[in-house]
N, C-alpha and C positions, 0 to 999 in steps of 0.2 A: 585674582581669586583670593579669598581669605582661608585662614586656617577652617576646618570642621570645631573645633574647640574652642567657644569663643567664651574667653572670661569675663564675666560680669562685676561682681564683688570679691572680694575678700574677708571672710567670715576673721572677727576677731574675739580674744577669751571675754568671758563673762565682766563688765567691772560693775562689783561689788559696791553693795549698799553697805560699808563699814561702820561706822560710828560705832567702833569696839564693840560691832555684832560681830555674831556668829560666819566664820566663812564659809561658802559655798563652793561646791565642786566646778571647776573648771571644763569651760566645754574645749572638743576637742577643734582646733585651728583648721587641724585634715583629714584627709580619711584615712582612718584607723585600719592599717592591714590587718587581716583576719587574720585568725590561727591556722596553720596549714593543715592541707585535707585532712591529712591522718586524724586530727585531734576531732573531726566533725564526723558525726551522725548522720549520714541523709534518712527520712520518713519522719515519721510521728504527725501529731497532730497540736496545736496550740492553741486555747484555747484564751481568746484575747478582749478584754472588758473595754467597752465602749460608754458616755455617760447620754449620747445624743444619738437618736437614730438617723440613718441615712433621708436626705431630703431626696432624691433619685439616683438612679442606677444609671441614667445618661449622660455620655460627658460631653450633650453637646445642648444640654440642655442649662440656659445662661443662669437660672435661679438654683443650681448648684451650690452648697454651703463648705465651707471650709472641711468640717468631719465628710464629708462623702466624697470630695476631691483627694482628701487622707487616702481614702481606702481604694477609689477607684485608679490611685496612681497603679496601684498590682494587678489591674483588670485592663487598662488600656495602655496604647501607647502611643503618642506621637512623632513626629519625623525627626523629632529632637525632642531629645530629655534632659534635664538637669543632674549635674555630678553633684557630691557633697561637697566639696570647691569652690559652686557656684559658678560653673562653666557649661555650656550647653554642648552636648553630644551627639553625634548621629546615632537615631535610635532606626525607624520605621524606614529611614532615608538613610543609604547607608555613606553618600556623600554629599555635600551642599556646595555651592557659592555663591555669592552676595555682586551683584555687578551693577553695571549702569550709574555708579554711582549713591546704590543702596535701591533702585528702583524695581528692580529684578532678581529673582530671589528660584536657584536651579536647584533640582536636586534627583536623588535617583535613588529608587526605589531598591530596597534589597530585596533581592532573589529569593525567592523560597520562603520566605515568612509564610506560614497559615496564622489563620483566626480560629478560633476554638472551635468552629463549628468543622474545621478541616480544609477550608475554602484556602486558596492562597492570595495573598493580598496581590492589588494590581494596582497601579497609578490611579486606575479607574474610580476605585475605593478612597483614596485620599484626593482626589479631587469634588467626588460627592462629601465626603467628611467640612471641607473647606467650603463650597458653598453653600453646605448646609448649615455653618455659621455665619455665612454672610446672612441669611436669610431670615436668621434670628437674632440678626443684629448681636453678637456674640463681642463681649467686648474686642476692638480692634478691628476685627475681621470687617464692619465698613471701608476700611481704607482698602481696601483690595480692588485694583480694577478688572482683574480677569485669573482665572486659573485654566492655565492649558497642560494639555500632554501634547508632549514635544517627542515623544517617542516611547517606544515600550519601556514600561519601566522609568519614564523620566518626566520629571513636572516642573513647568514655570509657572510661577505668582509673578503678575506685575502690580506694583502699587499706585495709588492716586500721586501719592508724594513721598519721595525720601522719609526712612521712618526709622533712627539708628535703632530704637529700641523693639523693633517687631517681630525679632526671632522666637523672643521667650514666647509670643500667641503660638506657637507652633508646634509645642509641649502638648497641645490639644490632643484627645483621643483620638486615631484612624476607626471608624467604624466600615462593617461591607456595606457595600452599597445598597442590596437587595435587604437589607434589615429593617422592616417598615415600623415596627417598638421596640425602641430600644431602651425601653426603661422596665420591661417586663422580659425582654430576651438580651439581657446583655452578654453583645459578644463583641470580644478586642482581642489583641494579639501580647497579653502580659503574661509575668512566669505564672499567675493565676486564674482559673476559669470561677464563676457563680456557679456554685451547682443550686443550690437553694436558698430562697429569701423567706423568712417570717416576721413579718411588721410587728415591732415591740417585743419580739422574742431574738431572733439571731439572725445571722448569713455567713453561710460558710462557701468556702473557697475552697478548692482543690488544684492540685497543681499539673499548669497546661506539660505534659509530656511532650510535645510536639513544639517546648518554645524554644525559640533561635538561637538561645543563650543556653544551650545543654546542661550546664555545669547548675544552673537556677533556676528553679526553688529546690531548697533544703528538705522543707518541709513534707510532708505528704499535701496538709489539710491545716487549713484558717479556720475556725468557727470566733465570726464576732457575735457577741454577747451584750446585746443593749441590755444596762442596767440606770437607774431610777438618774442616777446622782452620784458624787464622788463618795460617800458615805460608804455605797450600795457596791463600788469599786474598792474600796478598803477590804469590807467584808470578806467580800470574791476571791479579794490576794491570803487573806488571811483564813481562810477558809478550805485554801484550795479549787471553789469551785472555779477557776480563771488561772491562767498560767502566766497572763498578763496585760499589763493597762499603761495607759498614757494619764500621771496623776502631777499633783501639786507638792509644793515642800512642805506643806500643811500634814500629808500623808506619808511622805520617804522617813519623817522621824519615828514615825512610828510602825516601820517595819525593820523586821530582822535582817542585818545584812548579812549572818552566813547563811540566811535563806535565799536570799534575793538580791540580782543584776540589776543595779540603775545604772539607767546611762541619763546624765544629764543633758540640757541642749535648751534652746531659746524656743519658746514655742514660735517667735516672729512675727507676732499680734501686737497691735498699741493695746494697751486696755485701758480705757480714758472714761472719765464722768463726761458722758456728751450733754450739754448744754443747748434746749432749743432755743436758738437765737430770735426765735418769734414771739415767744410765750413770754409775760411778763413775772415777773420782773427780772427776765433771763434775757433779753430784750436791749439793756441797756449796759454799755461794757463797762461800766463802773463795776457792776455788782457781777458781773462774769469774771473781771479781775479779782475784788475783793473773795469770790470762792479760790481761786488760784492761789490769792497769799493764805489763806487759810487753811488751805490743807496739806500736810505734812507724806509726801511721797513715802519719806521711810520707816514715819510709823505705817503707811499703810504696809509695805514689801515686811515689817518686820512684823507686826502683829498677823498680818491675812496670807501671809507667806511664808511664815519663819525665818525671814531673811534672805528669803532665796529672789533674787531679781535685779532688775538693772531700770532705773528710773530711766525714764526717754525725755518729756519736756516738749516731744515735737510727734506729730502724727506721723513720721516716719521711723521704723524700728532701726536701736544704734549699729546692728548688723548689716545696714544696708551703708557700710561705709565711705564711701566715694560722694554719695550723695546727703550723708547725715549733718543736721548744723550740730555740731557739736557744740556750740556757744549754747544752746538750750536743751542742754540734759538737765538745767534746775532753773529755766526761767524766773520762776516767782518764787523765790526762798520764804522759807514760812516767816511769816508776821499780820499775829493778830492785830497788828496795832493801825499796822497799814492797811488790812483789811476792813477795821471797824470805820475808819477813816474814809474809804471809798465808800462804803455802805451810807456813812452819814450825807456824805456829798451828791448820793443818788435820792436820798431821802427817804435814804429806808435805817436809820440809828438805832431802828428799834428790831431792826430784824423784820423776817415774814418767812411762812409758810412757803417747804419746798420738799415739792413729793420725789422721790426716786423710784420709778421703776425697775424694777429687776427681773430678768427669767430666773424663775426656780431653782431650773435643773442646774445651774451654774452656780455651786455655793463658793466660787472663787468671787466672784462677782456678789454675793449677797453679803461673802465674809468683809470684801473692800467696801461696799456699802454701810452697813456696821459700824466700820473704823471713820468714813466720811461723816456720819450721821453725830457722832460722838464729836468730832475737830467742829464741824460748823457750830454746835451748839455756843461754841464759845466766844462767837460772834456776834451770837443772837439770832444764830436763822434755828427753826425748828423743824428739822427735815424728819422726814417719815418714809418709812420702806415701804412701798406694793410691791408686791411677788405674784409675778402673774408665770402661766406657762408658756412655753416657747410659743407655740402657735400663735397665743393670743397677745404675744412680745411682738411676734412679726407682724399680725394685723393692726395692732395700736400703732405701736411707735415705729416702725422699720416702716411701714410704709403707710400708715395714719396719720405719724405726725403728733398724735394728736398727747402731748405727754411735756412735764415739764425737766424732768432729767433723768437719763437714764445712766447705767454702766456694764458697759460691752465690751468686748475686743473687736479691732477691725483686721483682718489679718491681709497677704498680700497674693493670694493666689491667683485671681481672674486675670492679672498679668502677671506672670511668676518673673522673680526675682525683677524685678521693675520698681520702682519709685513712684510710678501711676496707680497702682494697685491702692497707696494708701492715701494720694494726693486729689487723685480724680472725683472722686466723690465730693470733695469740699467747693465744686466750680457749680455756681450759682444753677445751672439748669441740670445736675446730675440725676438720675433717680434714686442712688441711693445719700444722698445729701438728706439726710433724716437730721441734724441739725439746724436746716435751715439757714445755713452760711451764703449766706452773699456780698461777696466785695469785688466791685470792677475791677481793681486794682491784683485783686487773686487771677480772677481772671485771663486777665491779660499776660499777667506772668506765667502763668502755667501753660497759655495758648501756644505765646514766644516759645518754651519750652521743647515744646511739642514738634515747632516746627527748624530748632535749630539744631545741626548737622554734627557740630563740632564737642565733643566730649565736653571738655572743660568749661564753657560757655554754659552749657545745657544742665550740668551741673550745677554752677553756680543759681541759673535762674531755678533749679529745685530747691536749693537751700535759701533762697530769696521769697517763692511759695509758703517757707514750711516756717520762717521770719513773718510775715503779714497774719498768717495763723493763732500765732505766738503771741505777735501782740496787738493784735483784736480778742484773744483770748475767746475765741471762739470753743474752746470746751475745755476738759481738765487733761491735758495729757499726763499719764502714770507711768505706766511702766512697760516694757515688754517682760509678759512673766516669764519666768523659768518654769521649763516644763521637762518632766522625767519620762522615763518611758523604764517600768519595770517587771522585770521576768523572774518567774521562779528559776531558781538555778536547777540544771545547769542549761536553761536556755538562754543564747548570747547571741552577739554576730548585730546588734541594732547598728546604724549608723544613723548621724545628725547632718539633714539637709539644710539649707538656708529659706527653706518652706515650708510647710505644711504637708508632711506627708509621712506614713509611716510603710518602709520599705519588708514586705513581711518575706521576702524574697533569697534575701541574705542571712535571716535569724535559723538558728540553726541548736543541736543539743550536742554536749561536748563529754565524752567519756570520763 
């Protein structure tokens, strides 16, 4: 039997985009003890700026976006959850163990949990949770051969095959079973309930009394606050109307800090110029190189960031350490010379037309477009911004295809703390493979991967994946940004996960 705490990564400090810039705040290694009870508030309400509205309220619903897995971590829970460490917890399941070899996977159910409607959870419940992701092909959840109860309160998974990395699928939300919409009745068992949603206005949270974890939530009430843009999020903090938001280094300088708690931390997203490898003359990895040498990662992180960020090189974020190629945090060092040179040799000396699509509501991504648009010029390509809106981002490009380079972040939640999260999508028959990358050779590496037992092995063949990427130069990898999370004083208590999530749980008002 294994521990219940099984370490995944090892989160480490921010390294800095220097070139005698400005330095950045240091994210924190561990979790940051809190201030002792006395110095904390319980009640109140927080009022928290958001710049994206939620895609759905269900967490078992697979076309879930990064912002709504954010939020819906304080509404649901599954049988294991992630610490700020990077280590997975008994949450829903109050003990586990891994047997057979890694083929069977036990666990039990804790006692007395209710779900917000007052229901108490049963085995029952997370076994309909579990097949109800098989059933939507939910990432991972394929490989599952069967889900039993083995007794009251106790549940075996067995798998098709040994799968070292399948614990983190298990973070998934527990829903009851009798829940027939659960995207219009969300109920889980978090330190938070939904009391009400308004599409393009708010949703506020309230805090479940009845959760298992007594001592949590601080708060009374969450009200999130969808707003336009990051602009729209300045305003808010500066205004008052928001007590707090998830912003850029673009925004922390221009707030007051005896007003205002940043906590710094990695947002854990690549944010890359994705490059459709189908579309000409994107097509031909001369000229997918030649964009490579040509653009300058740390004019971008310094102009479109104020410096705040950690260049990556590789479609894996440098936080996922064990498995990061650290040889390509600057693959292609800037050189226009080399770049004009590749362009010539593909038979384009003269440059050509290249559009960039962009979502709007993302001006981190409009502002690194800007700085790209400006470096290629000097190459001789004449690239052009479209700003189109999210929706019409996700019908064109995210799964139309139909676009010649965009810039996103890809972040890593559908398998949390995992390596597949940002690797999988690149395997020639993915659905979200919106670049259009195909190489047997990827393929086959990442398959091996998949199915090998042994850490260090399995490792290797990720940083051997994330090498073929690199250099087929299949898109621009940038940077993982730096991302803030800022509160009017004196609200405090955030802590920095090695995910995507904001813990509203813990944040708290201090005398």
């Amino acid at each position: 039997m294994k521990k219940s705490s099984i370490p995944l990564l090892v989160l480490v400090g921010i390294v800095l985009s220097c070139n005698g810039k400005k330095a950045a705040p240091s994210v924190p290694e561990t979790v940051r003890e809190p201030a002792s009870l006395g110095e904390k508030i319980r009640g109140g309400e927080l009022r928290f700026g958001l710049a994206s509205e939620l895609s759905t309220l269900d967490p078992l619903d697979p076309a879930n976006t990064a912002d709504s897995r954010s939020v819906l971590f304080n509404v649901y829970e599954g049988l294991v959850k992630p610490d700020t460490d990077g280590s997975l917890l008994p949450a829903l399941a109050e003990s586990f163990s891994i047997e057979q070899n890694g083929l069977v996977y036990m666990f039990r159910i804790r006692e007395g949990v209710k779900f917000h409607d007052g229901t108490t959870v049963k085995a029952e419940d997370a076994q309909f949770t579990l097949n109800k992701a098989i059933e939507s092909k939910y990432t991972g959840f394929t490989d599952i051969e069967k889900v039993e109860i083995t007794g009251e309160q106790e549940l075996r998974l067995t798998l098709k095959n040994p799968d070292p990395d399948f614990l983190p699928y298990l973070t998934i939300g527990i829903v009851p079973k009798n829940n027939v919409d659960r995207n219009k009745n969300p109920i889980g068992t978090g330190p938070f309930r939904i009391e009400s949603y308004t599409p393009q206005q708010s949703l506020v949270m309230v805090r479940n009394s009845e959760y298992w974890q007594p001592e949590l939530p601080y708060l009374d009430k969450v009200t999130l606050v969808f707003l336009a843009d990051s602009d729209s999020l300045q305003i808010g903090l500066q205004g008052g109307n928001i007590d707090g938001a998830s912003v850029t280094g673009s925004i922390i300088d221009q707030l007051d800090p005896s007003r205002f708690e940043v906590v710094p931390g990695r947002s854990n997203m690549v944010q890359l110029l994705a490059l459709n490898n189908e579309a000409k003359p994107l097509d031909n990895i001369l000229v997918r190189k030649a964009l490579n040498y040509a653009i300058d990662v740390h004019e971008i992180i310094d102009a479109a960031f104020y410096g705040y960020g950690e260049p990556s090189g590789s479609a894996i974020i440098p936080g996922l350490k064990a498995v990061y190629e650290t040889a390509l945090a600057e693959p292609y060092p800037l050189n226009t010379d080399t770049a004009r040179g590749l362009l010539a040799q593909a038979g384009y000396a003269e440059g050509f037309p290249l559009e960039i699509t962009v979502p709007s509501n993302y001006s981190m991504h409009v502002n690194t477009a800007e700085v790209i648009v400006n470096q290629l010029s000097k190459i001789g390509i004449t690239a052009t911004i479209r700003l189109v809106d999210w929706a019409s981002w996700l019908s064109e490009v995210y799964r139309g295809r139909k676009y010649q380079a965009t810039i996103i972040s890809f972040d890593g939640s559908t398998i949390p703390l995992s390596p597949r999260s940002f690797l999988s999508r690149y395997t020639s028959s993915a659905g979200g493979n919106l670049i259009n990358f195909k190489n047997p050779e990827y393929d086959r590496v990442y398959s091996q991967a998949l199915k090998e037992t042994e850490n260090s092995r399995r490792n290797s063949l990720y940083k051997e994946a994330q090498r073929i990427l690199s250099s087929e130069a299949a898109s621009v990898f940038i940077q993982d940004i730096m991302s803030f999370m800022v509160f009017v004083k004196p609200f405090k208590g955030a802590l920095n996960y090695p995910l995507n999530v904001i813990d509203f749980s813990v944040i708290h008002k201090t005398n």
